[in-house]
C-alpha positions as CSV (number, residue, x, y, z in Angstrom):
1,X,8.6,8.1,-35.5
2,X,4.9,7.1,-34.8
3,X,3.1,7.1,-30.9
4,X,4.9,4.6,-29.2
5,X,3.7,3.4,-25.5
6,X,5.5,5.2,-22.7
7,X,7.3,1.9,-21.6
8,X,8.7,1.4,-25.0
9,X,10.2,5.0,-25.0
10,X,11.3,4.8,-21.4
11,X,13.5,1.6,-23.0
12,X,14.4,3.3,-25.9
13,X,15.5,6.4,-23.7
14,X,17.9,4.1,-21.1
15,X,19.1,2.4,-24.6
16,X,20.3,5.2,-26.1
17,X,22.1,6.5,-22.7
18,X,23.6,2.9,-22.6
19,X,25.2,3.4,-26.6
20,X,26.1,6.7,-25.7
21,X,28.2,5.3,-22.9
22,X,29.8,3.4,-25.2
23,X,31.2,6.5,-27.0
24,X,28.9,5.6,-30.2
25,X,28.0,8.1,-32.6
26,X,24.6,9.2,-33.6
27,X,24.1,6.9,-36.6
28,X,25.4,4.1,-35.1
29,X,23.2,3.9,-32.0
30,X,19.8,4.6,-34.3
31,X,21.5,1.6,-36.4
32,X,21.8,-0.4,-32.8
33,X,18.8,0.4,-31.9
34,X,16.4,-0.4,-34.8
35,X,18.2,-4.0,-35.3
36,X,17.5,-4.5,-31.5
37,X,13.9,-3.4,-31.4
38,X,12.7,-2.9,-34.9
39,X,12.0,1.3,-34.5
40,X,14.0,3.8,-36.0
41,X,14.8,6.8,-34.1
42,X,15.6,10.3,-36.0
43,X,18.5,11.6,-34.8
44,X,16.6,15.0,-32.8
45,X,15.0,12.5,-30.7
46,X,18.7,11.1,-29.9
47,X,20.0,14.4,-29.6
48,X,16.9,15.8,-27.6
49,X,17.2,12.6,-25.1
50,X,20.7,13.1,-24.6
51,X,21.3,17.0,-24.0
52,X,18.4,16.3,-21.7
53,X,15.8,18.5,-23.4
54,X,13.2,15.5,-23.6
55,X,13.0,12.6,-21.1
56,X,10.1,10.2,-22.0
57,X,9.0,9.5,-18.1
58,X,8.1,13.3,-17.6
59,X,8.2,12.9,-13.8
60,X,6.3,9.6,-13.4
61,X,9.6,8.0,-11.0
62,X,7.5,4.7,-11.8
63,X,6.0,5.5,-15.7
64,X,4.2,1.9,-15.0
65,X,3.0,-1.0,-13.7
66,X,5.6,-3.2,-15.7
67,X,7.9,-1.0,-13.8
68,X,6.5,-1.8,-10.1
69,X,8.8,-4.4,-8.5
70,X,7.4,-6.7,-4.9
71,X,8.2,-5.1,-1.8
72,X,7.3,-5.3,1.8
73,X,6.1,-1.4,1.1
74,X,4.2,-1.9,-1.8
75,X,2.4,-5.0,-0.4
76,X,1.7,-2.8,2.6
77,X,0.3,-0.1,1.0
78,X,-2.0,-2.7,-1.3
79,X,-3.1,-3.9,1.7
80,X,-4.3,-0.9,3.1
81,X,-5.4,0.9,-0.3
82,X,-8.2,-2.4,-0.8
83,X,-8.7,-1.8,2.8
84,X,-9.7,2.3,3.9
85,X,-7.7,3.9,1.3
86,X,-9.0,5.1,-1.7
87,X,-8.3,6.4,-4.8
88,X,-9.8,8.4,-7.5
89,X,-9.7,10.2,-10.6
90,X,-11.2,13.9,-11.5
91,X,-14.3,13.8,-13.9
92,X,-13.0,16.8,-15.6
93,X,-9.9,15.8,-18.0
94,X,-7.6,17.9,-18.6
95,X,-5.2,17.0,-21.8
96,X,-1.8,16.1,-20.7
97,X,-2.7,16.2,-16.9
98,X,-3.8,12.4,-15.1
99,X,-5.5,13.7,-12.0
100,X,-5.9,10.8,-10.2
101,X,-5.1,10.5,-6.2
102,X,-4.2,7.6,-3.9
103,X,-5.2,8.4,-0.2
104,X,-5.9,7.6,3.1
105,X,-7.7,9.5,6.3
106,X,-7.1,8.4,10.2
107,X,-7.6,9.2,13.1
108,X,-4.1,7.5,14.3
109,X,-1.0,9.4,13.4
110,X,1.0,6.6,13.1
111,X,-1.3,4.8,10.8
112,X,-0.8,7.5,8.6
113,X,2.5,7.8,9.0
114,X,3.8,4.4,7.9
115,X,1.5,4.6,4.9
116,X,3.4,7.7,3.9
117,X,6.7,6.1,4.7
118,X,5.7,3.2,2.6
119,X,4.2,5.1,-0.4
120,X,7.1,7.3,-0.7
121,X,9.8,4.3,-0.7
122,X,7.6,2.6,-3.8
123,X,7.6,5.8,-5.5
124,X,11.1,6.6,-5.0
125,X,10.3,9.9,-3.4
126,X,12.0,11.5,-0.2
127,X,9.3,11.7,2.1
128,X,5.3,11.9,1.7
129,X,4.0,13.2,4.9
130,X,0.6,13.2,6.3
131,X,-1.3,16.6,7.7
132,X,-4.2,17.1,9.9
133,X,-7.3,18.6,8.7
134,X,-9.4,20.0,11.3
135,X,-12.6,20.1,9.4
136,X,-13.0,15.9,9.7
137,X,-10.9,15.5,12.6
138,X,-7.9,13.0,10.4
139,X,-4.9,12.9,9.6
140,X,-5.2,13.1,5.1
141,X,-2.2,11.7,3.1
142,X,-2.8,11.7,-0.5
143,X,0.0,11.3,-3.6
144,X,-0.7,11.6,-7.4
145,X,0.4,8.2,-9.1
146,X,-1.0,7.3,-12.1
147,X,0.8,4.1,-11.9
148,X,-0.7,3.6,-8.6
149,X,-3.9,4.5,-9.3
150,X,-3.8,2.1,-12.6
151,X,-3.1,-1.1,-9.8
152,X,-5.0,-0.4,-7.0
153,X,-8.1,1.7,-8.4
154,X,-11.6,0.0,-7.2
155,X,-13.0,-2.6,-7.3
156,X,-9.8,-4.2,-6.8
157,X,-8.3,-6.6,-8.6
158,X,-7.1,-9.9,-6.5
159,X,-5.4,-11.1,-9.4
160,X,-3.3,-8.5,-10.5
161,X,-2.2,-7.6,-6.8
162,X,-1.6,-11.2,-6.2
163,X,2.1,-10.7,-8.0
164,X,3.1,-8.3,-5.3
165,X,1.2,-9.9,-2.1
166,X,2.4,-13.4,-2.7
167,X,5.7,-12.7,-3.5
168,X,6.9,-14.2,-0.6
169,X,6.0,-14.5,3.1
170,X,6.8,-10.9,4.0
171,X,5.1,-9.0,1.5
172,X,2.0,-11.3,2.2
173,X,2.7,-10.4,6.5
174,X,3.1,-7.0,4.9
175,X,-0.4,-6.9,3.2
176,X,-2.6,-8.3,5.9
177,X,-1.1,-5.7,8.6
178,X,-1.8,-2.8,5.9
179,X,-5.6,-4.6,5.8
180,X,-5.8,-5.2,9.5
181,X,-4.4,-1.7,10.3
182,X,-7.3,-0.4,8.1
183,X,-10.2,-2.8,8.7
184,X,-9.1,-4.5,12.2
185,X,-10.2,-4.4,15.3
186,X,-9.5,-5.2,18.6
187,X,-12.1,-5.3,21.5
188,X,-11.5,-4.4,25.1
189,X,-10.9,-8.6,25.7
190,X,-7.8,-8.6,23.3
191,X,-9.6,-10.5,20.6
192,X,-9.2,-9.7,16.8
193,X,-11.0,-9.5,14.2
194,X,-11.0,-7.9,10.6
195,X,-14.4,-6.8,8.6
196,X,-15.0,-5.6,5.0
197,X,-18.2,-6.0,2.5
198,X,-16.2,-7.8,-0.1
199,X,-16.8,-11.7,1.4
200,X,-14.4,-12.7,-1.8
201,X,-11.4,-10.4,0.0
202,X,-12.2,-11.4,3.2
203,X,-11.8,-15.2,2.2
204,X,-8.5,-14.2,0.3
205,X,-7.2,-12.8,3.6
206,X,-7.7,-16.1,5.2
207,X,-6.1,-17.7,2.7
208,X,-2.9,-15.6,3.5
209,X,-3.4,-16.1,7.0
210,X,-3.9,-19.9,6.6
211,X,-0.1,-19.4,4.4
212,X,1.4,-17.8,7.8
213,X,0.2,-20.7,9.6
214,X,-2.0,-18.1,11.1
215,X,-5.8,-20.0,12.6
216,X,-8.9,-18.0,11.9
217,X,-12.8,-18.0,11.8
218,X,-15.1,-17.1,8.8
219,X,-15.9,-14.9,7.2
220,X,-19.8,-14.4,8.5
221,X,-22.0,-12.0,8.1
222,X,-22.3,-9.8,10.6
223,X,-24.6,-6.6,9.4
224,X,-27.4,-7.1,6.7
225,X,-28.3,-5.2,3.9
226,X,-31.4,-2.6,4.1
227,X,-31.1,-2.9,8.2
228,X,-30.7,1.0,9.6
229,X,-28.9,2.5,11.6
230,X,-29.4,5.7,13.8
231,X,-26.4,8.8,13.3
232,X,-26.9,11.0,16.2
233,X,-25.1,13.8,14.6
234,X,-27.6,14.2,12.1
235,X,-30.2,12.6,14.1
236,X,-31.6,10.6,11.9
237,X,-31.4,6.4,10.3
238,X,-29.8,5.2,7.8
239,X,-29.7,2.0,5.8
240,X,-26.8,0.0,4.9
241,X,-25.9,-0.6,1.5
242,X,-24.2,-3.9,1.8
243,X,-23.7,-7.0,3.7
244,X,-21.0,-7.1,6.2
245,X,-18.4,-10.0,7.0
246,X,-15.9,-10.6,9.4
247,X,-13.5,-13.0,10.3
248,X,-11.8,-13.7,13.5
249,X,-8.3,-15.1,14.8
250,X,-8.4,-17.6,17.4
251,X,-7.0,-17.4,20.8
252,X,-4.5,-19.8,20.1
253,X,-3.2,-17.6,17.3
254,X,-2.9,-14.3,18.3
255,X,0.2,-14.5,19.8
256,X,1.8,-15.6,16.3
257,X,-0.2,-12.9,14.5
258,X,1.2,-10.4,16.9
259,X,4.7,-11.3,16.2
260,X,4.4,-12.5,12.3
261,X,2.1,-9.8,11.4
262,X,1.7,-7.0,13.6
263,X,-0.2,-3.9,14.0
264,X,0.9,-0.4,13.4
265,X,-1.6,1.4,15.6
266,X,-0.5,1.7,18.8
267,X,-3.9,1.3,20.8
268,X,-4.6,-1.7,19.1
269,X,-1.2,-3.1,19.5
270,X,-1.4,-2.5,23.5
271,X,-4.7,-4.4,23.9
272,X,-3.3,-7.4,22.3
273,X,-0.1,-7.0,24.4
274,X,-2.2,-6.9,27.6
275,X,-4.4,-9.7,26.3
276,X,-0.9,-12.2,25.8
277,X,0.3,-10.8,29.1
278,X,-2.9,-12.3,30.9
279,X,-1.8,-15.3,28.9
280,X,1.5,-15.6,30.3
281,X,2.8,-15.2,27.2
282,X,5.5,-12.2,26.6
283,X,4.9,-11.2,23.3
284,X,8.0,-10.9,21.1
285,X,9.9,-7.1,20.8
286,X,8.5,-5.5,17.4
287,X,10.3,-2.5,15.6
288,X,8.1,-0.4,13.3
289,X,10.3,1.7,10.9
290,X,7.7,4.8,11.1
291,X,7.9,5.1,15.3
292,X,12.0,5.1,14.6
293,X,11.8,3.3,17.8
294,X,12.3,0.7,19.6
295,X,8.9,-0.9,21.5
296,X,9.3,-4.2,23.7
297,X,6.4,-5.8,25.8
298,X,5.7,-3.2,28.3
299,X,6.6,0.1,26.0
300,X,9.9,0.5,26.8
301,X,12.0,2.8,24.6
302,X,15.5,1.2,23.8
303,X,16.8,5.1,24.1
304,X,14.8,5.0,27.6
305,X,16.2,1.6,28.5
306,X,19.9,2.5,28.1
307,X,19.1,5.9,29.8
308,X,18.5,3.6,33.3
């Protein structure tokens, strides 16, 4: 049998488990097989795949991107991949290794929690947890996915990721909370607003936004190319590279930004809270599956609340 793609195997493979099931002998599943998809297996590689000495997804849990399937997870974690994460691949290849990385560093531990939570459930893996590294003062979660790495490597592509974002209206919730929790802010007022160089994913956030029935502003440029800027801990300027934008959500949206979209981080989250409680507006409970708690208005614990 010639190269065939990993996908094809990976069919071939659950094919063969499928026949076997069936109580089939050797001959007649490579007969089943090649009518079905036109290759013909020898019978070592049925017997290899089925006393389990070969398995054609050698520990990819998703081998590819055909194999990816639209989640609230996944859309979150695209959503904050095109926002601060990153990924990369080592310059030095290695035959038979893919050394690429999908990662993320924050300063909020809860940020980096939920992006762990998320990556693990689209990878199928127990847990993926984040540590601290003292060096840069953040909290580093990286995974190896070459699947992964294949959708969400930079620049990224809007319309490959569109499949997963606009799935329905929780993955796209999903993916601008994973963008806002990575390029948001909110100032001391209560006011949000989301930045980025890329204008073109700026204006596609709006569009999503503008989906959830969500008002915003933008996106203008706010920070020009070539102007500097002074770091004090090296004590010296620098110029930017690129053109910043940023667009803002009006007043009279927040409140259904807060309770259709949300915001992981916990400091942001409390400014907008106190911003809707000048507005007489109790904003609605939210639940975030990372915290494994329950937060109301005023930062009640559910555990606390019974307690009383």
């Amino acid at each position: 049998m010639g190269y065939l793609s990993r996908e094809l195997r990976i069919r071939l493979f659950e094919e063969v488990w499928r026949l076997r099931r069936k109580d089939l002998t050797y001959g007649e599943i490579i007969d089943e097989v090649r009518q079905r998809y036109g290759v013909r297996l020898s019978k070592s590689h049925v017997s290899y795949w089925l006393r389990g000495m070969h398995n054609p997804r050698n520990g990819r849990h998703i081998p590819s991107i055909d194999f990816l399937r639209p989640s609230e997870e996944l859309a979150y974690v695209v959503g904050v991949v095109v926002g601060d994460g990153y990924t990369y691949r080592w310059r030095r290849v290695i035959r038979g290794y893919n050394l690429v990385k999908i990662g993320l560093k924050v300063k909020d531990p809860e940020f980096a929690v939920e992006f762990g939570r998320c990556v693990a459930r689209v990878l199928g893996r127990i847990t993926v947890k984040p540590r601290y590294r003292n060096s840069i003062g953040r909290y580093v979660i990286e995974v190896n996915s070459q699947t992964l790495y294949e959708l969400l490597k930079k620049p990224a592509d809007l319309e490959r990721l569109k499949k997963y974002v606009e799935h329905c209206k929780k993955c796209m919730a999903a993916f601008v909370r994973g963008f806002a929790d990575s390029e948001g802010c909110v100032d001391c007022r209560g006011y949000i607003y989301i930045s980025n160089t890329d204008e073109k994913l700026l204006e596609y956030v709006k569009y999503l936004l503008g989906r959830l029935k969500i008002e915003s502003t933008g996106p203008h440029c706010t920070r020009q190319k070539g102007k500097t800027f002074y770091d004090p801990k090296e004590m010296k300027r620098y110029p930017y590279r690129k053109d910043c934008y940023r667009i803002r959500i009006r007043a009279d949206s927040i409140l259904r930004f807060y309770s259709t979209v949300g915001l992981t981080i916990g400091r942001k989250r409390r400014r907008v809270e106190e911003y809707l409680g000048r507005r007489q507006a109790k904003p609605p409970s939210l639940i975030f599956p990372s915290c494994n708690q329950f937060i109301d208005s005023e930062g009640i614990t559910e555990s606390s609340a019974n307690s009383n």
